[in-house]
N, C-alpha and C positions, 0 to 999 in steps of 0.2 A: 234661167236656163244656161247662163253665159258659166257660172258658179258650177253646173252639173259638169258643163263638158271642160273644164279645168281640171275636176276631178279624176272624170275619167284619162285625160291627157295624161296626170300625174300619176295615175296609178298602170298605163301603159308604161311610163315611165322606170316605175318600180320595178315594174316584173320582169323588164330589160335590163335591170342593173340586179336581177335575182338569177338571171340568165346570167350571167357575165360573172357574176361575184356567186359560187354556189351554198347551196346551204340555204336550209329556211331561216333566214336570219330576219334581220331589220327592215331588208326591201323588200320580202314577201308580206310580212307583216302590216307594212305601209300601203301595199299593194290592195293588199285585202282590206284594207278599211276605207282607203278612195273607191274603191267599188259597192262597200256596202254604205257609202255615206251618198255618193251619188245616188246609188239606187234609192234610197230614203228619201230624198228630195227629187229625185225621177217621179216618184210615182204618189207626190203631196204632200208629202210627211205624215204624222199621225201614228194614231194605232193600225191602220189596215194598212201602212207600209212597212210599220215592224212585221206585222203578220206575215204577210205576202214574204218579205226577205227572211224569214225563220223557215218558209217553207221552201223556199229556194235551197236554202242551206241544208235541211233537214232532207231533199230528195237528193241534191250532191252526196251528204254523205250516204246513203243507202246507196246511189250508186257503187262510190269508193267501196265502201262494204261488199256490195256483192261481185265487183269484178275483183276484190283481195281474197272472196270464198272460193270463187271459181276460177278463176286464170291460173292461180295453183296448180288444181288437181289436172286440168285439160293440158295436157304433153305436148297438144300440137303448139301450145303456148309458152312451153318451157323447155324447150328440148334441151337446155343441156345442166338438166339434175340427172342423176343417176337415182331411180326410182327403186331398185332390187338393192337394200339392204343384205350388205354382204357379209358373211358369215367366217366364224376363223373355222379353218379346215383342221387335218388332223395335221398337217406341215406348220401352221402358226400356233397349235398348241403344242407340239413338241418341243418348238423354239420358243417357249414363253417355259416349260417344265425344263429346260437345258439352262436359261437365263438360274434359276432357283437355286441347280444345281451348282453354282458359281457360287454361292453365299458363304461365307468364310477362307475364302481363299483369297491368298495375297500373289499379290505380281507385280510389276515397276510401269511406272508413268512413263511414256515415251513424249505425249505434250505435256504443256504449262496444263492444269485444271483450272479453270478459272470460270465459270464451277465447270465448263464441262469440258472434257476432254476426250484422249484415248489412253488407255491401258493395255501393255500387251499380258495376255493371261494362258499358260503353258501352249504358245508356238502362235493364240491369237489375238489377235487386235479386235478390244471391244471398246466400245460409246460408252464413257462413265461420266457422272456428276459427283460432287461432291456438296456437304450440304454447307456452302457460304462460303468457307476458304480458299485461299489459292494455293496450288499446290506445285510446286518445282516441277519440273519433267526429270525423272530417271529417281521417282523415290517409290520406295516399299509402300504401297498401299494394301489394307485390305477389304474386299469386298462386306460390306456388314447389311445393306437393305436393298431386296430386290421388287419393286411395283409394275408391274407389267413390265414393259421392256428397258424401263429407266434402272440404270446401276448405278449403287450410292456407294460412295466408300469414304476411306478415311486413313489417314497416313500410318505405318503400323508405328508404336512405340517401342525405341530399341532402350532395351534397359541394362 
C-alpha cells in the first residue's frame, strides 16, 4: 500500500508541474500513468483491474466526448463565437469587382514591398503583395493578379 500512495504522491506531483509547465507534454504523460499504475495495484492487480481501469478510461472519455458534442452548440456556454455567418453584401462585392478592375494597371510603390506593401494607384493608396521579391519604394509596378482582395504585382520592365 506504501508503493500505491508514492504513486499517487507522484503523479499529484506531475500534474503540478503540468499546471506550471503547459502543454500536454512529459508531466501529463507521467501523470497518467502513476495513476493508472496505482489504480492497478489499488484494486489487486490482475485482469479485473485491467478491466475495471479500461472502463474507467472508456467512460471518461464518452464523457470528454459528449461535453466536446454539446458545449459547442449550447451558447449559454460559448458566448463569444459569433453564430450568424455573415454574408458579403452588395458593398463587399463591388469592392472585390473594383479590386479586378485594377488588373493591368501600373502606378509607383510608395513603401519597400517586401512582399507586401503600398502602392499608390491614379490618386489611391492600395495593399499590394508581390510574389517573393523586394521591391524599392518609388518604382513602376504593374498590377498583373487579383484573388479576392490580395494585389500581386510586379515591377514594370523599361525597355
Amino acid at each position: 500500500m506504501e508503493f500505491v500512495m508514492k504513486l499517487i504522491i507522484a503523479g499529484i506531483v506531475f500534474c503540478g508541474l503540468e499546471l506550471i509547465i503547459p502543454g500536454f507534454g512529459v508531466a501529463g504523460v507521467l501523470s497518467i500513468v502513476c495513476f493508472t499504475v496505482a489504480g492497478y495495484f489499488a484494486l489487486g492487480g490482475g485482469i479485473a483491474a485491467i478491466g475495471s481501469i479500461l472502463l474507467v478510461y472508456l467512460f471518461l472519455f464518452a464523457i470528454v466526448a459528449l461535453l466536446g458534442w454539446y458545449l459547442p452548440s449550447n451558447s449559454k456556454w460559448n458566448p463569444f463565437v459569433l453564430w450568424e455567418r455573415q454574408k458579403n453584401g452588395p458593398k463587399e462585392e463591388k469592392l472585390l469587382k473594383s479590386y479586378q478592375e485594377h488588373l493591368g494597371k501600373c502606378g509607383e510603390t510608395i513603401t519597400p514591398l517586401r512582399p507586401a506593401g503600398i502602392m499608390m494607384l491614379d490618386g489611391h493608396r492600395l495593399d499590394v503583395l508581390t510574389e517573393g521579391g523586394f521591391i524599392e519604394p518609388r518604382t513602376m509596378v504593374k498590377i498583373v493578379k487579383v484573388e479576392g482582395i490580395k494585389i500581386f504585382v510586379e515591377v514594370v520592365k523599361e525597355d
